[in-house]
C-alpha positions as CSV (number, residue, x, y, z in Angstrom):
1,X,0.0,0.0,0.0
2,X,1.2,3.3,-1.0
3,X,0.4,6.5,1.1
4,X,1.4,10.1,0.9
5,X,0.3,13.4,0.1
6,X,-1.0,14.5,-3.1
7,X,1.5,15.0,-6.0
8,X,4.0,12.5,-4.7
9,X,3.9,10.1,-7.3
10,X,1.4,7.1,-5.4
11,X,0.2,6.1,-9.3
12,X,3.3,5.9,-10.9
13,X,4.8,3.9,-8.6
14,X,2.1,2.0,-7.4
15,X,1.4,0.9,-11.6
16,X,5.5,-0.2,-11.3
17,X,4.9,-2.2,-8.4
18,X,1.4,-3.9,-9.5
19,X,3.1,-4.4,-13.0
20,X,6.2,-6.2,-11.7
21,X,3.9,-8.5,-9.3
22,X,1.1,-9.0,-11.7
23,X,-1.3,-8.2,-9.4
24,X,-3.9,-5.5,-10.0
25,X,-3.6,-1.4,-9.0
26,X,-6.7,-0.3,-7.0
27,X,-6.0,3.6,-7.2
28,X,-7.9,6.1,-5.9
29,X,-8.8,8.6,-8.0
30,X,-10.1,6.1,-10.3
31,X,-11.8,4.4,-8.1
32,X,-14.2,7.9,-6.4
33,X,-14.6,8.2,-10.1
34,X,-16.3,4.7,-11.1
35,X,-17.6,4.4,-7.5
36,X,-19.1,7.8,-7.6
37,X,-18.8,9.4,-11.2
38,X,-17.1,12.3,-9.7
39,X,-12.9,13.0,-9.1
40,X,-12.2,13.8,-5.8
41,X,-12.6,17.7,-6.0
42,X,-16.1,17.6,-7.1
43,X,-16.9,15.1,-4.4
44,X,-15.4,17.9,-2.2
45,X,-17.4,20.2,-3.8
46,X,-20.5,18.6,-3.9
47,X,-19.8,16.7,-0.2
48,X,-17.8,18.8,1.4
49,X,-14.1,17.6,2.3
50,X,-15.7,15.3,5.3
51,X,-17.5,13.7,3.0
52,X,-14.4,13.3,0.3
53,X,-12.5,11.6,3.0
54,X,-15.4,9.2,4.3
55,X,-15.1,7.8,1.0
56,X,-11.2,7.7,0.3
57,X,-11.4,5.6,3.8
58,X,-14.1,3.6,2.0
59,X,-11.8,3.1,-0.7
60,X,-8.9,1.9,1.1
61,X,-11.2,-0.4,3.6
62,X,-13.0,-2.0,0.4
63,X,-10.3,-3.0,-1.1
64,X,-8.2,-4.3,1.8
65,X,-10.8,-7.2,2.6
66,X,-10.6,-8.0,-1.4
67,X,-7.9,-9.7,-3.6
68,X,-4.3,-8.9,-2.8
69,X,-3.4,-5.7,-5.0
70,X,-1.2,-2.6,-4.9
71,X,-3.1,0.1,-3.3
72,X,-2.4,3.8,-3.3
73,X,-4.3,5.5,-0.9
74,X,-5.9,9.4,-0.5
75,X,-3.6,11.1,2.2
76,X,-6.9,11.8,4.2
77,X,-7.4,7.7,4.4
78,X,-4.6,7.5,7.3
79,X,-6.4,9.9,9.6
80,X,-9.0,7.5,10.1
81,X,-8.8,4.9,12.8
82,X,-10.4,2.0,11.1
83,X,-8.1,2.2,8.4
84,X,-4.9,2.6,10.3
85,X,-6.2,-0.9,12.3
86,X,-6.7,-2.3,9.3
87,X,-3.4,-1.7,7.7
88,X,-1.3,-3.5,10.6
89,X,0.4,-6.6,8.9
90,X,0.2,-4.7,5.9
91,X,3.4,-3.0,4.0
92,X,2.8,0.2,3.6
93,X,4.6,2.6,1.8
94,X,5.3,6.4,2.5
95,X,6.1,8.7,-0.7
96,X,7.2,12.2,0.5
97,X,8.6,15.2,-0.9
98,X,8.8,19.0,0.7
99,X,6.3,21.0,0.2
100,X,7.4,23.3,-2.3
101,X,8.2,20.2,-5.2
102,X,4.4,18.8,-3.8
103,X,3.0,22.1,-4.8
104,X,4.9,21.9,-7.9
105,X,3.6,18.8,-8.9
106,X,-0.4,19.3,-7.8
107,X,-0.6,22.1,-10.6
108,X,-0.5,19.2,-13.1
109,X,-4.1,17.9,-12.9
110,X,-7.4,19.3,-11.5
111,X,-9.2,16.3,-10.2
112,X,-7.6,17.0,-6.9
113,X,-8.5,19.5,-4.4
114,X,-6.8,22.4,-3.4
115,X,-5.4,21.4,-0.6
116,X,-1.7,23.3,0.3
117,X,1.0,20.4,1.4
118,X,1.5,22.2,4.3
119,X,-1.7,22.9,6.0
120,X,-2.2,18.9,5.5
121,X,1.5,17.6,6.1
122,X,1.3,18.7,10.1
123,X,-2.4,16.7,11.1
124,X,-1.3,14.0,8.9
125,X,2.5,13.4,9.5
126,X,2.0,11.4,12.6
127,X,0.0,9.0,11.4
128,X,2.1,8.3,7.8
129,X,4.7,7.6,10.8
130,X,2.8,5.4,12.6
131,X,1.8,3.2,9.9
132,X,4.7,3.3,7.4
133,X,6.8,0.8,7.0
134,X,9.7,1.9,4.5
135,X,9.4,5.9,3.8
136,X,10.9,7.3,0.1
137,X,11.8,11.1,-0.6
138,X,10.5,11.2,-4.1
139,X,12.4,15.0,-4.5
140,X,15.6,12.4,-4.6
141,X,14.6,8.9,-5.5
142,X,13.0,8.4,-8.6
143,X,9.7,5.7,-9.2
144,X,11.6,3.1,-10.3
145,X,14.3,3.3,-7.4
146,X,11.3,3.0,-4.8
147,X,9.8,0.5,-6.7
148,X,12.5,-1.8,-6.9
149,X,13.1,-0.9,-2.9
150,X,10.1,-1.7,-1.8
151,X,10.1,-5.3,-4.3
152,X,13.1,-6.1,-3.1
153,X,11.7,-5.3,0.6
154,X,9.2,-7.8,-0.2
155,X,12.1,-10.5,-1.0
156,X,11.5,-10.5,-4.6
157,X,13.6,-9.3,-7.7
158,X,13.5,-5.7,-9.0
159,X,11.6,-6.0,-12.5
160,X,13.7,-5.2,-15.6
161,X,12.6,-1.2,-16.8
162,X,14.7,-1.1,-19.5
């Protein structure tokens, strides 16, 4: 499982690592969209942020008790309890950056709230701690690197990129 705030790159590597296992990528973005024909700053819109972050829990708690997959999960999902619990025995990977590169790369779609790195990186810090198990600065270490980290964490070969 992949966590981190928005813009750190939780898709990219999350579609290496499901590619190199063969097992599928629950994302989700793509999932508030088929789930709820809506991208996560309409449901914010239309919601409220409360209700945005009811269902990226949702999200992350659906597909937990389904088939093992790769799983890059909304920043928001970790501030619930339920899904903290529920990601013990789990790995769980934390993509960071500083705020300024985060910023940077948010501008680069619009299905994502406005939601400034910083005002979200101090409530949720403590709990990306808490539940992380290997952490990656993406501002230094690109997809593949983490991805092959994180495979090899797992006791299994980095796949071939090239």
């Amino acid at each position: 499982m992949l966590v981190g705030l928005m813009g750190s790159g939780k898709s990219t590597v999350g579609r290496l690592i499901s590619d190199a296992l063969g097992r599928p990528l629950s994302d989700s973005d793509p999932f508030l969209r088929a789930r709820y024909g809506a991208t996560a700053a309409q449901i914010a819109a239309g919601h409220g942020v409360a209700g945005l972050h009811e269902r990226e829990a949702e999200h992350v708690l659906a597909e937990l008790r389904g088939e093992p997959k790769v799983i890059t999960a909304a920043a928001s999902s970790v501030e619930d309890p339920r899904v903290r619990d529920a990601l013990r025995g789990t790995l769980v990977v934390w993509l960071d950056a500083p705020d300024a590169v985060l910023t940077e790369r948010m501008r680069t779609g619009d299905h994502r709230p406005a939601f400034p790195p910083e005002s979200v990186r101090a409530r949720r810090e403590p709990y990306f701690r808490e539940v992380a198990d290997l952490t990656f600065d993406v501002s230094v270490t690109t997809p593949e690197e983490i991805a092959a980290a994180v495979l090899a964490e797992m006791g299994l070969p980095a796949a071939d990129h090239g």
